[in-house]
C-alpha positions in Angstrom: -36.7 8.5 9.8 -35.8 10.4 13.0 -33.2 12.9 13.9 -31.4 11.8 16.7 -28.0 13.3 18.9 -25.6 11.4 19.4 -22.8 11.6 21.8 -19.9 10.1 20.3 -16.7 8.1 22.1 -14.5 10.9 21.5 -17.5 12.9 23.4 -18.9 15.0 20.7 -22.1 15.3 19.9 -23.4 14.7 15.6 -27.0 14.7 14.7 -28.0 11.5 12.9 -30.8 10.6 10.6 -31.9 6.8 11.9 -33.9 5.3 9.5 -35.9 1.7 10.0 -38.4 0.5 12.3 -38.4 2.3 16.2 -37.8 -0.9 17.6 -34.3 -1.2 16.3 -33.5 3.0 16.4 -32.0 2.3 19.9 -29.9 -0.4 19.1 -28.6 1.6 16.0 -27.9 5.0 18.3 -25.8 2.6 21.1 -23.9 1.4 17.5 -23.2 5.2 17.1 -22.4 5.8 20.5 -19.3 3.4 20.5 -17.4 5.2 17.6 -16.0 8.3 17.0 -17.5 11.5 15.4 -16.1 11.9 11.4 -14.2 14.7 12.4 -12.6 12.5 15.1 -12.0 9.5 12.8 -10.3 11.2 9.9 -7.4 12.5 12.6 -7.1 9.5 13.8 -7.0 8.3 10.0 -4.3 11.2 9.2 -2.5 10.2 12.3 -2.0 6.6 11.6 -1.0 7.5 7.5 1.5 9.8 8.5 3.0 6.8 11.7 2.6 4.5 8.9 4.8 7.1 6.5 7.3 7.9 8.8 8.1 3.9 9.3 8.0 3.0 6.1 10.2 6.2 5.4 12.6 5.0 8.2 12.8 1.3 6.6 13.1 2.6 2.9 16.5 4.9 4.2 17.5 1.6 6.7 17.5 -0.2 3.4 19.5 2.5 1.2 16.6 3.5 -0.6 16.6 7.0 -2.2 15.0 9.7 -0.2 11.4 10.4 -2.5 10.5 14.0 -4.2 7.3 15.8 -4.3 5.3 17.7 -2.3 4.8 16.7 1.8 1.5 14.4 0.5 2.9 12.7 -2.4 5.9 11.7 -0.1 4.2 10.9 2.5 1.6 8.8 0.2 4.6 7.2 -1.5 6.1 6.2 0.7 3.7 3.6 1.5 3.1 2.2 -1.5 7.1 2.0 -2.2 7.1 -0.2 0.6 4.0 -2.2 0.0 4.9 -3.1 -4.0 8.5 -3.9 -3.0 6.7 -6.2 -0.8 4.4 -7.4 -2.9 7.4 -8.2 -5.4 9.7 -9.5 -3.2 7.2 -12.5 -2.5 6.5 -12.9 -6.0 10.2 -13.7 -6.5 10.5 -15.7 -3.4 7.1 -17.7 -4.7 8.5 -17.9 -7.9 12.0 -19.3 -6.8 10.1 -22.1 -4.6 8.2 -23.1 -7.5 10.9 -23.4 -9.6 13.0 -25.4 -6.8 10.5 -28.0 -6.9 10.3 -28.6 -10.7 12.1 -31.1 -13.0 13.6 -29.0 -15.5 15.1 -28.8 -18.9 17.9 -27.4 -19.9 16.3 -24.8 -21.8 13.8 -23.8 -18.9 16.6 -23.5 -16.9 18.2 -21.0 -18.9 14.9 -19.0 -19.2 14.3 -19.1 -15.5 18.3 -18.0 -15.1 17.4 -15.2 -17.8 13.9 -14.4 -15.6 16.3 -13.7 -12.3 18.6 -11.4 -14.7 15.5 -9.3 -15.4 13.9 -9.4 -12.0 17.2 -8.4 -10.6 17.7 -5.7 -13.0 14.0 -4.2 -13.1 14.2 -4.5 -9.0 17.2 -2.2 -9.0 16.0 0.0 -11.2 13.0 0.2 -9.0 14.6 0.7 -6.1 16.4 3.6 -7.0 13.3 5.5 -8.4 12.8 8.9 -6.2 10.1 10.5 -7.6 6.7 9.9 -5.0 4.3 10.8 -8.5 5.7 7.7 -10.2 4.8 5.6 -7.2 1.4 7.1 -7.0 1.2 6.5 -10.6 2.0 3.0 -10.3 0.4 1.8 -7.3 -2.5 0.1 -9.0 -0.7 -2.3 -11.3 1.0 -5.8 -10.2 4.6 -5.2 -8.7 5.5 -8.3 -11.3 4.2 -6.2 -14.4 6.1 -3.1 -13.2 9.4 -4.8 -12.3 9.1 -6.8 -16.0 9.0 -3.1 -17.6 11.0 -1.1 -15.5 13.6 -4.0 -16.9 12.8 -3.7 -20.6 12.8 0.2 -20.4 16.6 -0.6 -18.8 17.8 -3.1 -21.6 16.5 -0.8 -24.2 18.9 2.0 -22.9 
């Protein structure tokens, strides 16, 4: 293992530890070269998270969603994942609908499904109108179809 400087992209310079044999070392330090330092990177991370907040903040207002609450982060983190599940179960549905279109069904499947779009529709509304950016945060690991299916329950049991 060697300490090596690196000049960075961004034109920094970042001490490395190169491990492996000194044939490959120079191959590894051009690899360095080409990218930025860390300090470098995580602005350009921030940057592109708050570009991608401030879109997805412009959409969720173009589309009469409520404005979220919380501190700057949260609603700034939110944000993004608001717009990402809705997403998600907006193409669930869509999927779902498709499928649905193309099978031969009963009577009494037909009613189910008609019930299904009842609760999708209802648990998508109440969704939609949720403003708080912890309950997003909260939420943004589960499936969008789980959290639509209780968002309606916890409605029809008002």
């Amino acid at each position: 293992m060697a300490k090596y400087t690196i000049k960075r992209r961004c034109g920094h310079d970042e001490v490395h530890n190169i491990c492996g044999p000194v044939k490959d070392r120079g191959g590894k330090a051009e690899w360095l070269e080409s990218g930025l330092c860390r300090r470098c990177w995580l602005t350009e991370q921030a940057e592109a998270r708050q570009t991608t907040s401030v879109i997805a903040a412009a959409t969720s207002k173009a589309n009469g969603l409520p404005a979220l609450s919380g501190s700057t982060k949260q609603v700034e983190w939110a944000e993004i994942i608001r717009a990402e599940k809705l997403t998600e179960i907006s193409t669930h549905y869509a999927q779902m609908l498709e499928k649905w279109a193309s099978m031969d069904l009963t009577t009494s499947q037909t009613e189910q499904i008609e019930r299904g779009k009842v609760m999708f529709a209802t648990g998508l509304a109440a969704l939609k109108s949720e403003s708080r950016a912890a309950w997003w945060i909260d939420n943004k690991d589960r499936p969008g179809r789980l959290i639509v299916k209780e968002v309606a329950d916890e409605k029809a049991a008002k």
